[in-house]
C-alpha positions in Angstrom: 0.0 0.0 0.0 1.0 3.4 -0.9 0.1 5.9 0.8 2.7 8.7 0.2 1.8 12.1 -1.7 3.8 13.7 -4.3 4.3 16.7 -5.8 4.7 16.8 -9.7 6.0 19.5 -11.5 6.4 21.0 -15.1 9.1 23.3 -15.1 9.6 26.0 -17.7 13.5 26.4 -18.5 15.8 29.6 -19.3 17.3 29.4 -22.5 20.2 26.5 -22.7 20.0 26.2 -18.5 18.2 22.7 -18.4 21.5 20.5 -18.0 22.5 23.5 -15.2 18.4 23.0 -13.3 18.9 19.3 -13.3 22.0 19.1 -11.6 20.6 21.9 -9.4 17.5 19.9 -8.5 18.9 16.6 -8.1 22.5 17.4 -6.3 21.5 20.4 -4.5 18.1 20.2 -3.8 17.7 16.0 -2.9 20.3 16.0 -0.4 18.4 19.0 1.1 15.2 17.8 0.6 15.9 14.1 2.7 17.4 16.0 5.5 15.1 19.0 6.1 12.1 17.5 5.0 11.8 14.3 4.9 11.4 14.3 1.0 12.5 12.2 -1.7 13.4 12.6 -5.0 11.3 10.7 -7.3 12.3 11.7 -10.8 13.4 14.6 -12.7 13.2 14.4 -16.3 14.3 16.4 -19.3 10.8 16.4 -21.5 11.9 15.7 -25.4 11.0 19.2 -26.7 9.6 17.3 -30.3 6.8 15.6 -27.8 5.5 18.8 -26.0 6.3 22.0 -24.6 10.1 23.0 -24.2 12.6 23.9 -22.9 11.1 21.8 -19.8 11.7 19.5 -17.5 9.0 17.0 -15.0 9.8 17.0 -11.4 8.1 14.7 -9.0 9.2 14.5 -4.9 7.9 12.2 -2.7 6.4 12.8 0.4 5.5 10.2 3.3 2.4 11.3 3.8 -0.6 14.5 3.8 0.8 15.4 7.2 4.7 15.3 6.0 3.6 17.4 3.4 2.2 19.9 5.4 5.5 19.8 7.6 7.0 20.5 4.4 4.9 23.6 3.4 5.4 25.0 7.0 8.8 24.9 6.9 8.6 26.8 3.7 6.1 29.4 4.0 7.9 31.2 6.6 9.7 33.9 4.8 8.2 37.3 3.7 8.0 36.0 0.0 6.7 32.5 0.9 10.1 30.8 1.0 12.2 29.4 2.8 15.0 32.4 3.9 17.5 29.5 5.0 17.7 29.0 0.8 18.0 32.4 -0.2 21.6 31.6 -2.1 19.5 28.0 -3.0 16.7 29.7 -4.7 18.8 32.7 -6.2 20.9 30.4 -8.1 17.9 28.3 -9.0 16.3 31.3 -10.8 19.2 31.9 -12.8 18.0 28.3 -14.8 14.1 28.5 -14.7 11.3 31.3 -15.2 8.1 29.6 -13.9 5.8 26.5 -14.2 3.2 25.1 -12.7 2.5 22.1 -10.0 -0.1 19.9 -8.7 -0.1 17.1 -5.7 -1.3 13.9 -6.9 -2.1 10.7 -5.2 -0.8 7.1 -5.7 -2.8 4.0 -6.8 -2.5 2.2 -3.8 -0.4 -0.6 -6.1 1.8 2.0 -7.6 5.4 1.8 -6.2 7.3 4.1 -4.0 10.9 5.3 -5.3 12.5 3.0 -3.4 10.8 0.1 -4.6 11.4 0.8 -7.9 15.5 1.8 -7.3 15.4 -1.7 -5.6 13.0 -3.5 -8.7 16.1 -2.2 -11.1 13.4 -0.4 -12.9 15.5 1.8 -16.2 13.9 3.4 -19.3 15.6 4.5 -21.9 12.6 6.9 -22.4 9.3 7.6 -20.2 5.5 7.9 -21.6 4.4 10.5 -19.2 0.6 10.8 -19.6 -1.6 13.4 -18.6 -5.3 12.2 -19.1 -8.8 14.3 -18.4 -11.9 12.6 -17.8 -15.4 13.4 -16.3 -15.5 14.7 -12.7 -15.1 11.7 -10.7 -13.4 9.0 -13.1 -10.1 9.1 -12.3 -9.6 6.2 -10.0 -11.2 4.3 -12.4 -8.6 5.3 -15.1 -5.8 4.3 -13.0 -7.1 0.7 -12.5 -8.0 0.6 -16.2 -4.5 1.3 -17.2 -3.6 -1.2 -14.5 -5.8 -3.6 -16.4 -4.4 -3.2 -19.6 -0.7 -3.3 -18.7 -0.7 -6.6 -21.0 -1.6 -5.3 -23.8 1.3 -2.6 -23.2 3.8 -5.0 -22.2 3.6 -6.3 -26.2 6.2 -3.5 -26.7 8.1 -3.3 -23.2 5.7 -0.5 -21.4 6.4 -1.3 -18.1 2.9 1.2 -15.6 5.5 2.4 -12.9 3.3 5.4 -11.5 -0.6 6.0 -11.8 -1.5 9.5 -10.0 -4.8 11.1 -9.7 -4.3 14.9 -9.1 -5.3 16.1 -5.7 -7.6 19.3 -5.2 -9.4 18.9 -8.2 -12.6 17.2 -9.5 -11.2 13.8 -9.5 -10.9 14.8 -12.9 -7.3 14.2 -14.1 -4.4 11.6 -14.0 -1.2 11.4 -14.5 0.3 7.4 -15.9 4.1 7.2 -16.5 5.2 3.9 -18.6 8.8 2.8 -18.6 10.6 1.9 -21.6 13.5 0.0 -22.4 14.3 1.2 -25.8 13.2 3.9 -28.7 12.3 1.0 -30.7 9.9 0.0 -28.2 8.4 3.2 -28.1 8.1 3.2 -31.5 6.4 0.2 -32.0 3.7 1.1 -29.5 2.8 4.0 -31.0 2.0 2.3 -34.0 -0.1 -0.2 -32.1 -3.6 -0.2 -33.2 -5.0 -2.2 -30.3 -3.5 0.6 -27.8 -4.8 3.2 -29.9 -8.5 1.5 -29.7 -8.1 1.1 -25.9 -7.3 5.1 -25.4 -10.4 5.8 -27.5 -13.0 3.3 -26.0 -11.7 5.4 -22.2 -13.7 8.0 -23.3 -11.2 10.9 -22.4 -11.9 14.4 -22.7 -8.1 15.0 -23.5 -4.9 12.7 -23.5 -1.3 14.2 -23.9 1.7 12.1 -23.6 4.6 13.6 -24.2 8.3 11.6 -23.6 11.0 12.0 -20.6 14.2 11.4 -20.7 16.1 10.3 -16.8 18.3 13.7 -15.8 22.1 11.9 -15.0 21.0 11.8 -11.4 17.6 11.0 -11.6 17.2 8.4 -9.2 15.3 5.6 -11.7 18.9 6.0 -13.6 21.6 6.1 -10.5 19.2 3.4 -8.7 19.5 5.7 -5.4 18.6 9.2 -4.0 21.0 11.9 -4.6 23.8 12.4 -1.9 26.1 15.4 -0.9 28.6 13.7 -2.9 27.0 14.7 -5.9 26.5 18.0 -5.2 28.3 21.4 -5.9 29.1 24.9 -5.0 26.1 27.3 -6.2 27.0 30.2 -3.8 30.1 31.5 -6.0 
């Protein structure tokens, strides 16, 4: 059971900075995160710019719970411009690589793996389908456990449904499924799959984006670990 809350972000990146925000994110921020807040690193991603909006990346932190998560906000709310003052030089720097974007909280399928499940399952994708689905007010559990249910017919090209998320203060209207897979060719060869195509359709969406993510060099799905100290370097020159 899975009962952790996460925060998943689209981040919109400055100019040529996205190599720069990853590294930023991942050695900087996780170490950070773990200590201060209790908060894991679930993915960050480079989003291929020929599959949807760029330059951007996906972000996604895992949380241990609603009340962590709250811990989480405390602890950053308290400076005059809603952040946290002990990151000044943290956040400073950070702007220097990013200009906006915009996040939501979403919920795990009860089955859907933590981050440390999957570091220990070995799971690796040489690419991610990262899809963003609208449905009527109150469907979205029932499109998690209908992707769940077709993971067969996926698994004919190598899609391997490693996070299902409905998105939290909404109208249970939205979801969020991330495939891994092992090779381009795989990709390739789903999209041209007619039987997936007719399973999408007979869902009954009223929109369906996925777009494709590529692992930043720490993300932890790549290193098959959270991001240490080691990894980390000096943003306050």
């Amino acid at each position: 059971m899975n009962n952790c809350i996460y925060i998943h972000e689209f981040i919109d990146i400055n100019g040529h900075q996205r190599a720069n925000y990853m590294q930023h994110m991942t050695a900087n921020w996780g170490p950070i995160g773990q200590e201060q807040r209790d908060q894991l690193c679930y993915g960050v991603w480079a989003l291929l710019g020929s599959t949807g909006v760029w330059p951007q990346t996906v972000n996604m932190w895992e949380h241990r719970d609603w009340s962590g998560l709250a811990a989480s906000f405390e602890t950053e709310a308290v400076g005059s411009g809603a952040q946290d003052p002990a990151l000044a030089a943290w956040w400073a720097r950070a702007a220097e690589f990013r200009r906006g974007g915009c996040d939501r909280i979403v919920l795990p399928a009860p089955w859907t793996r933590t981050i440390e499940q999957l570091c220990a399952d070995g799971v690796r994708g040489a690419t991610y389908a990262h899809e963003l689905v609208t449905v009527a007010p109150g469907d979205a559990v029932d499109l998690l456990e209908r992707a769940r249910d077709a993971s067969d017919l996926h698994r004919r090209h190598g899609w391997e449904l490693i996070g299902a998320f409905t998105t939290a203060m909404r109208n249970d209207d939205e979801a969020i499924l991330l495939w891994a897979i092992p090779t381009w060719q795989q990709w390739a060869s789903g999209e041209q799959d007619r039987d997936l195509a007719t399973w999408r359709r007979g869902i009954g969406a009223r929109a369906w984006e996925r777009v494709l993510l590529v692992d930043a060099p720490l993300c932890p799905l790549r290193i098959g670990r959270q991001p240490s100290r080691d990894d980390r370097v000096d943003w306050t020159d």
